[in-house]
C-alpha positions in Angstrom: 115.1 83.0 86.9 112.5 85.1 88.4 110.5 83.2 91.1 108.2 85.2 90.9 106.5 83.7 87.4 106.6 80.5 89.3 102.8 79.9 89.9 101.8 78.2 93.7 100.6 74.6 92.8 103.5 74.1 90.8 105.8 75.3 93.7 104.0 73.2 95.8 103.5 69.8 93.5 107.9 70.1 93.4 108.0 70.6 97.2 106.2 67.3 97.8 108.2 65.8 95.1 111.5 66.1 96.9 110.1 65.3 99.2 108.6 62.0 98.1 112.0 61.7 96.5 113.9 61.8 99.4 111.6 59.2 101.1 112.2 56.6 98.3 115.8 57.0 98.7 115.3 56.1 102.5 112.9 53.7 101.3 115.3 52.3 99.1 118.4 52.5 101.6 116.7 50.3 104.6 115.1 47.6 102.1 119.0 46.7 100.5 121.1 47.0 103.8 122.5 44.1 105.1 122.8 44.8 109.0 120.3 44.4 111.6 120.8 47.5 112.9 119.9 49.0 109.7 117.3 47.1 108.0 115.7 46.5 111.4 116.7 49.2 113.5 116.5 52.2 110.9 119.8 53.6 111.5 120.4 55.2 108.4 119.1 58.5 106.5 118.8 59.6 103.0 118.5 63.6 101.9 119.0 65.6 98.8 121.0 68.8 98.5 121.2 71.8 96.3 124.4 72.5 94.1 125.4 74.8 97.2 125.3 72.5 99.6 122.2 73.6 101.3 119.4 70.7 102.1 116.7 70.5 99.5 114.7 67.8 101.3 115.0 65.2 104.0 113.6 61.4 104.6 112.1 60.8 107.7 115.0 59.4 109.6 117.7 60.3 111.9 117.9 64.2 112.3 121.7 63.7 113.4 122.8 62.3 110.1 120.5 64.5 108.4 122.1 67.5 109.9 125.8 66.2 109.8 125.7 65.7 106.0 125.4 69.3 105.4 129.1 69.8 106.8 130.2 67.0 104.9 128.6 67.9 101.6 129.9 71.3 102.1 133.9 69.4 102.5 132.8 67.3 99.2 132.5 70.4 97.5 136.0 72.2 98.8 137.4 68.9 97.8 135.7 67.8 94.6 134.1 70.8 92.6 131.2 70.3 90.7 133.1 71.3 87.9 135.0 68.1 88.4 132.3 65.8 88.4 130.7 63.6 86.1 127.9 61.6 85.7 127.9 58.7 87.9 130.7 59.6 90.4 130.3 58.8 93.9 132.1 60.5 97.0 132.6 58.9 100.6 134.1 60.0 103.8 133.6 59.4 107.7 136.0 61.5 109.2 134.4 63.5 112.5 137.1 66.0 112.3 136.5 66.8 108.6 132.5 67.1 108.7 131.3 63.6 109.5 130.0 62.8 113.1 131.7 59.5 114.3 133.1 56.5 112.4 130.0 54.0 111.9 128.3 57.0 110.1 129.9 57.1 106.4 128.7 59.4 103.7 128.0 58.4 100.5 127.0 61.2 97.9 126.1 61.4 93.9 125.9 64.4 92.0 122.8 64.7 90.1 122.5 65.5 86.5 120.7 66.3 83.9 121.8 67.0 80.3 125.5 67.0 81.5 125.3 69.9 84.0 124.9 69.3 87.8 121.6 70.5 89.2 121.7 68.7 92.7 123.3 65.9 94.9 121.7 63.1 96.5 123.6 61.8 99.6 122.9 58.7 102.1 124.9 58.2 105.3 124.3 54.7 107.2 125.7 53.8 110.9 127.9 50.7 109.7 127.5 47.6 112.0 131.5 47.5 112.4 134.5 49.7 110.9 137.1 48.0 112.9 139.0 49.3 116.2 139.5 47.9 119.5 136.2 46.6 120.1 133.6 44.9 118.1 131.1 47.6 117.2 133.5 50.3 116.8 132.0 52.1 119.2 134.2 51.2 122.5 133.2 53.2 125.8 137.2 53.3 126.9 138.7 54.8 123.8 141.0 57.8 124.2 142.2 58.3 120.9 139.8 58.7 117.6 142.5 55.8 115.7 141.2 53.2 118.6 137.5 54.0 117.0 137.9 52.1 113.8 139.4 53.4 110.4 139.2 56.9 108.8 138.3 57.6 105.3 138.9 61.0 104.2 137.0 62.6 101.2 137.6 59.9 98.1 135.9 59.0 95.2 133.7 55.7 95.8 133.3 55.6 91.8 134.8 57.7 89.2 132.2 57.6 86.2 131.9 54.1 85.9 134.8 52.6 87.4 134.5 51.6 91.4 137.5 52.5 93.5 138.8 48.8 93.9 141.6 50.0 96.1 139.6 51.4 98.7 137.0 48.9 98.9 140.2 45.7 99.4 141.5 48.4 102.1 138.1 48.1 104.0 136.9 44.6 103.8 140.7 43.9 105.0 140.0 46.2 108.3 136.4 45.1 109.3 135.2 42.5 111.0 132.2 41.5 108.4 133.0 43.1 105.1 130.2 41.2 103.1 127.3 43.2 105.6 129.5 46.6 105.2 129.5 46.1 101.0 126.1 45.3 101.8 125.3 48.4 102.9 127.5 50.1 101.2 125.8 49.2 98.3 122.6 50.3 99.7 123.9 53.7 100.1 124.7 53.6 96.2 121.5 52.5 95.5 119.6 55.1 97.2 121.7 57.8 95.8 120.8 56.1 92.3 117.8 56.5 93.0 117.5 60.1 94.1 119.5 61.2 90.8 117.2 59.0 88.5 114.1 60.4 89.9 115.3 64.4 90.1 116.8 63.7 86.5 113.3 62.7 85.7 111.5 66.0 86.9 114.2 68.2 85.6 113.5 66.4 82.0 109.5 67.6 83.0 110.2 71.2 84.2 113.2 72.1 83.3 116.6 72.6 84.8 116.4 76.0 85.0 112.6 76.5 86.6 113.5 73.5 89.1 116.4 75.7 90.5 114.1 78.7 90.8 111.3 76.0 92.8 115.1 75.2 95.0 115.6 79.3 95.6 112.1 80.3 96.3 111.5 77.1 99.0 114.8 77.4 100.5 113.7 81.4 101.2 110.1 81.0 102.3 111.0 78.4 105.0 113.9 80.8 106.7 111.5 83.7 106.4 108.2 81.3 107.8 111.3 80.2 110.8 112.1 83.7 111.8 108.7 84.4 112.2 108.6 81.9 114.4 111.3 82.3 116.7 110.1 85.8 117.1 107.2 84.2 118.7 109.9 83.8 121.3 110.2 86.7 124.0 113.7 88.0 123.1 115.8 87.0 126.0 119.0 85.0 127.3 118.3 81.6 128.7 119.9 78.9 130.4 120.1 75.5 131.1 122.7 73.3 132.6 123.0 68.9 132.6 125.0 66.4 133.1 126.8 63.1 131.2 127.5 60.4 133.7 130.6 60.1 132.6 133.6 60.0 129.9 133.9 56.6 129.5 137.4 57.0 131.5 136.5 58.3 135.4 133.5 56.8 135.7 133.2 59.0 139.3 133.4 62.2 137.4 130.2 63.8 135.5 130.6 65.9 132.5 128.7 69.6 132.9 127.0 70.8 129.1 126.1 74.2 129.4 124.0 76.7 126.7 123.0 80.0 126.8 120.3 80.5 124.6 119.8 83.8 123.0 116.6 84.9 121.0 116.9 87.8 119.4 114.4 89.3 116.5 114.0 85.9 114.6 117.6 84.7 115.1 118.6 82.0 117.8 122.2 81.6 119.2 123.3 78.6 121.1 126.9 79.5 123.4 128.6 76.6 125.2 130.5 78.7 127.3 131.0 76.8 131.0 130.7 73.4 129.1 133.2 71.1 130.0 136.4 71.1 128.4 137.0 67.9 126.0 137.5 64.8 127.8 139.8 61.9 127.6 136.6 59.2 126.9 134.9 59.0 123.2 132.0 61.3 124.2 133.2 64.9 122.9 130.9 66.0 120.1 132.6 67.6 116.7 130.9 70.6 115.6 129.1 69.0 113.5 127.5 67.2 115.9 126.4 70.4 118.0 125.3 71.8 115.2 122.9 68.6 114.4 121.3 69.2 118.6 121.0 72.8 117.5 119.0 72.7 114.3 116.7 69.7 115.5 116.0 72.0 118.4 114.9 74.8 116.4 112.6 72.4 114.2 111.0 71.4 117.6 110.0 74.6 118.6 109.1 76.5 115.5 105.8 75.6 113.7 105.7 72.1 112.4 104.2 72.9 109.1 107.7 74.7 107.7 108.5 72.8 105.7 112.4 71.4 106.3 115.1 72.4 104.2 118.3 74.1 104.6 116.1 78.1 104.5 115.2 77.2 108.7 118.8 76.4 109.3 120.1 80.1 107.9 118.9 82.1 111.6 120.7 79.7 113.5 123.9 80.4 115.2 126.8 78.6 117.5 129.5 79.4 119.9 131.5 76.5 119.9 134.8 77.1 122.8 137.7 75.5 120.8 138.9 72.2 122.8 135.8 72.1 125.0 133.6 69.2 124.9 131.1 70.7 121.7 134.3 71.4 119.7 137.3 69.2 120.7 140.9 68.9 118.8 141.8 65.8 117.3 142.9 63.2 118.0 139.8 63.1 120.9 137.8 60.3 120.8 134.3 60.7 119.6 132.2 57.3 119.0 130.0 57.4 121.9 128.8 61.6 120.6 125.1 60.6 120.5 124.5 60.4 123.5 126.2 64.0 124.4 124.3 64.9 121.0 120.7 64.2 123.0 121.8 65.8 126.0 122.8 69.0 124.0 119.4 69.0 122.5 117.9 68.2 125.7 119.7 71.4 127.2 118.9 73.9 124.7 114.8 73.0 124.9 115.5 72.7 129.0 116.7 76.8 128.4 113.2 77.7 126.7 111.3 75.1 128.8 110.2 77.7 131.2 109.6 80.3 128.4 107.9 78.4 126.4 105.7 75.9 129.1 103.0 75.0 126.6 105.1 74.1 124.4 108.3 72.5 125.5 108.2 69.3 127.4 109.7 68.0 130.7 113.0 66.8 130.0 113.0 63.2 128.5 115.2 60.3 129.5 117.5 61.0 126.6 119.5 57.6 126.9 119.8 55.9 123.7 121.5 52.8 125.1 123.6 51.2 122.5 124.7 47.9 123.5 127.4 45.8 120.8 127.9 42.0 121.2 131.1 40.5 119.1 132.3 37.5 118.9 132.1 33.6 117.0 129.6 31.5 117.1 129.6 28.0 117.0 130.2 27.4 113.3 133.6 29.4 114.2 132.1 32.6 111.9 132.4 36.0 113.8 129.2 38.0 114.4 128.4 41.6 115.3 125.0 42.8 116.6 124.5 46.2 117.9 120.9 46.7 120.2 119.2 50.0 120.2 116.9 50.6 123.7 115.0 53.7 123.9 114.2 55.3 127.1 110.4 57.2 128.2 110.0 61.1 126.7 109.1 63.7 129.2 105.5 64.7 130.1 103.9 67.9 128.9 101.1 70.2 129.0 98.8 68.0 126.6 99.4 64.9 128.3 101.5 61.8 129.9 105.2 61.3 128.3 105.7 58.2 125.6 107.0 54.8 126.9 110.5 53.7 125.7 110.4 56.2 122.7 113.6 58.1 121.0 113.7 61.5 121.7 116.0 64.4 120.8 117.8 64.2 117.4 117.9 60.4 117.3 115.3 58.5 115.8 115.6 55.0 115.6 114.0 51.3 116.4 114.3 49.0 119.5 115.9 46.3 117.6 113.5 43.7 117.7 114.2 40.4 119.7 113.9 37.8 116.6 116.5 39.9 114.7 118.8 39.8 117.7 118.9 36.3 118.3 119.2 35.3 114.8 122.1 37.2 114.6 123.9 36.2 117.6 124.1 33.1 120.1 122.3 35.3 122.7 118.4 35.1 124.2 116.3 37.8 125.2 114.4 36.6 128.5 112.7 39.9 129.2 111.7 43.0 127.1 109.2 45.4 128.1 108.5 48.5 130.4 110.2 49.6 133.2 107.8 49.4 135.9 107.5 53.2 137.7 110.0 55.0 135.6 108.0 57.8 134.9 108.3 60.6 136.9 105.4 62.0 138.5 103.4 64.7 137.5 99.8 65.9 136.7 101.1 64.0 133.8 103.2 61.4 134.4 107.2 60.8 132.3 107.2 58.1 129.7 108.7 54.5 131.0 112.0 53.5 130.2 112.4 50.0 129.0 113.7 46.6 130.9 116.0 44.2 129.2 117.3 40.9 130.2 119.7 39.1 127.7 121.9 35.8 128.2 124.6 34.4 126.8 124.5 31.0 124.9 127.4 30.2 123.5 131.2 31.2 123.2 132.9 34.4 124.6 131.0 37.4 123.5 132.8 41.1 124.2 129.6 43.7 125.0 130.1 47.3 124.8 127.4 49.0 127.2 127.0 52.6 126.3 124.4 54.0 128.6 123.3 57.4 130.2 121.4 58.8 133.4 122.9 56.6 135.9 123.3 59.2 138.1 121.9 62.4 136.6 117.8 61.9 136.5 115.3 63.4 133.6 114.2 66.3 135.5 110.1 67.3 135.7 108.2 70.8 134.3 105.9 72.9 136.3 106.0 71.2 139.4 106.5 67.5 137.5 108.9 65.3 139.4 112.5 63.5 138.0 112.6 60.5 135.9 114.0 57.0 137.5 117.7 56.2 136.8 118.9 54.0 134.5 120.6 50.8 135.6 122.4 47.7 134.3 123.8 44.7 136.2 125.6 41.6 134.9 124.7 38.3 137.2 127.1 35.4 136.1 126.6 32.2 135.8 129.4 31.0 138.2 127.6 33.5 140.7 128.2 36.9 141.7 126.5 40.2 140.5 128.7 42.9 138.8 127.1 46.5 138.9 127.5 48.2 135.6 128.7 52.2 136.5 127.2 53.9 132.9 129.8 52.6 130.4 131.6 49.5 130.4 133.3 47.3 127.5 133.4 43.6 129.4 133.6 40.2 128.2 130.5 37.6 128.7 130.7 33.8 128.8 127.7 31.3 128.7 125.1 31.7 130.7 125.7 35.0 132.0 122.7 37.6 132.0 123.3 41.4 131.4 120.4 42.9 132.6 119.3 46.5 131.6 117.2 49.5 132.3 116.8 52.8 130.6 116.2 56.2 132.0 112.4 57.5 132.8 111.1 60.9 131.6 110.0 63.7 133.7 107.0 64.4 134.7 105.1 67.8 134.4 102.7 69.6 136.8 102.6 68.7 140.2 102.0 65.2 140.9 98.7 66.2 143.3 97.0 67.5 140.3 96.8 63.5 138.4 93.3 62.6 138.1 92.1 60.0 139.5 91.0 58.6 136.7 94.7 58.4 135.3 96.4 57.3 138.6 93.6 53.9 138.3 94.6 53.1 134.6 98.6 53.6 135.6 97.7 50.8 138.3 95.5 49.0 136.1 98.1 48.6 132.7 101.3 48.1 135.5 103.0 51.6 134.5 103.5 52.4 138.6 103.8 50.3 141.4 101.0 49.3 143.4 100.0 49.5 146.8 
């Protein structure tokens, strides 16, 4: 079709309907899950796709899943054509080394169509509260081996027409540790795709099949051309930027470099890892799909906002990816724990432009998204699983002071909230709020990590503490100061205090506290330039320390 004899408020009315579709979907997908971690902690996303492959539009959600599913739609296709798909078929997958990111995060996706012909798909991944392996959670800090994670599904049919893929679904509830909350939201993910097809199905019957996949051309072009535009707002130039994991999981003593090279060069951007560290032993190397997820959020960040997002402001952007380094490992590496090298990625390639781009680009944030998971049985002799989600403080910029306990680069979830934790779990939250002075000092100051205090009620309960920036600080902008370290203790019952190095998966009993705080944000400008004004309210609301 010509795209040209499509008339502007008609482009524009379907761009806000895929939108609006892809919200529903999301919509949809958090109202029918089961687990907290989901329904309250929004750790699931919903996006539609183009026949090939390429993102059509994108819920407001997590930009890591939202990223990932392009690889894994892409290996949907290799493996099931569209040719060989009808009407009501679902596909599923998880594997990391096949397109998916880690285990938790499984892929559900529905071709869309209309009249009997494909004309998009709608696709819904959700972080699962448990897909087996060594530790409740799936998500153990001490793995060194992807089959210690949990269970891998390659690409199968979920559904074939009308008929569920009873097989597969007796082979998972038999390997996870609550299989009524992972058909729970498993089902959820089927219903948002349903969704997605019934309400595209619907505008294709409006508009047609035919003009709707001219609207998909002509949007998927104007936002690549509107995003080179903008990255050559960017001097052309090489720039780097070098941090630091605490660890692998595995020598806790032992940081992990991540280094970019970021090269902008007449509207394209290229992202090269060489010097990163090779892949480790611990579950923190990051598939490529992964990378690629730090690398496209990046771009969105600093190109204009109002692009709209779609698979056209991916197209200028390219990787170098060193094959068994820490951005591109071989199997069988362990990869659960690749959010939080995901965020420091992200955090590295805006660090590269951070000087380049000072008005725009922030201090570097705290960048911890500490995932705690608590397992075990409570009284009743049932077995739980309750993962917690704790933010840390975003950096300061030039327009003002960084946000308290917020998440920042490509993940975008909820602090659980306390009443869904301990309804969940024999387990009490004493303390939740700000950690006091985290921000790093500046002209404006680095957003507050946050303070955590949980104890133990009942029975044995295995914890997997996942943290970050132990030992490597947010660092400040212009002249801003670091972020404070994060920290985590355990003080038992029976006495004693146990220092938690970054990562640990350890067993708590009743009465024992685990005590937590997450990273500050960096501060930017130098810290002589804070008004007076401001320095009296940080006082006033207990953001610093007195005296």
């Amino acid at each position: 079709m010509n795209t040209a004899l499509i008339d502007p408020i008609t482009l524009e009315v379907l761009r806000n309907k895929l939108d609006g579709i892809a919200n529903e979907m999301q919509s949809t997908l958090l109202r029918s899950s089961f687990s907290p971690i989901v329904k309250e902690g929004l750790d699931a996303s919903a996006c539609l796709f183009s026949i090939a492959g390429e993102t059509l539009a994108q819920s407001i959600s997590i930009p890591i899943h939202l990223a990932t599913l392009i690889p894994v739609i892409e290996t949907f296709l290799t493996r099931f054509p569209l040719a060989s798909l009808e009407a009501g078929d679902l596909l599923v997958m998880n594997d990391p080394y096949l397109g998916g990111t880690h285990l938790p995060d499984i892929a559900v996706a529905m071709p869309i169509m209309h009249r009997g012909k494909p004309i998009a798909l709608a696709a819904a991944m959700t972080h699962h509260q448990d897909v087996g392996g060594m530790a409740p959670g799936s998500v153990p800090t001490n793995a060194t081996e992807i089959f210690q994670e949990g269970i891998r599904i390659p690409p199968l049919k979920l559904r074939s027409g009308g008929v569920m893929n009873e097989t597969f679904i007796a082979m998972m509830r038999q390997n996870v540790r609550m299989p009524d909350a992972f058909m729970g939201d498993l089902n959820a993910q089927i219903a948002a795709c349903t969704v997605g097809a019934r309400r595209l199905d619907e505008v294709a019957e409006k508009y047609g099949a035919e003009l709707l996949q001219g609207v998909f051309s002509e949007l998927l072009d104007r936002s690549e051309q509107m995003t080179r535009a903008s990255l050559r707002a960017i001097p052309d130039g090489q720039y780097n930027y070098t941090d630091y994991l605490d660890n692998d999981g595995i020598k806790l003593d032992r940081s992990v470099p991540i280094k970019v090279t970021v090269s902008v060069r007449d509207g394209e951007l290229t992202c090269s890892f060489e010097g990163t560290a090779d892949q480790v032993r611990g579950p923190f190397n990051c598939v490529p799909s992964g990378t690629a997820a730090a690398a496209l959020f990046a771009v969105r960040a600093i190109t204009d906002p109002e692009i709209p997002t779609n698979g056209g402001c991916f197209r200028p952007v390219h990787l170098i990816l060193p094959e068994g380094s820490l951005v591109n490992p071989r199997a069988p590496a362990p990869v659960n724990s690749r959010t939080a090298t995901i965020k420091r990625i992200t955090g590295c390639i805006l660090g590269a432009l951070k000087d380049v781009l000072p008005d725009r680009i922030p201090a570097d944030s705290g960048g911890e998204l500490l995932i705690l998971s608590f397992g075990g049985q409570r009284e009743d002799g049932s077995t739980f699983v309750v993962g917690d989600l704790v933010a840390s403080g975003s950096g300061a910029s030039s327009l003002g002071d960084g946000v308290d306990m917020i998440e920042t680069d490509a993940t975008n979830c909820m602090n659980l909230p306390v009443e869904a934790l301990e309804l969940d779990a024999p387990i009490r939250v004493h303390h939740f709020g700000l950690a006091q002075g985290s921000g790093g000092a500046g002209q404006f100051r680095g957003g507050l990590g946050c303070r955590r205090e949980y104890e133990i009620m009942a029975g044995e309960v295995t914890v997997t503490y996942r943290g970050e920036r132990h030992n490597h600080p947010a660092q400040g902008s212009q002249g801003g100061e670091a972020g404070a370290l994060a920290s985590a203790r355990i003080m038992r019952a029976a006495g004693g205090e146990e220092i938690i190095l970054s990562k640990q998966v350890t067993t708590l009993y009743p009465g024992d506290r685990l005590c937590i705080e997450t990273a500050g944000g960096g501060g930017y400008g130098p810290a002589v330039q804070r008004s007076t004004e401001a320095r009296l309210e940080d006082l006033a609301s207990g953001k610093v320390f007195g005296g």
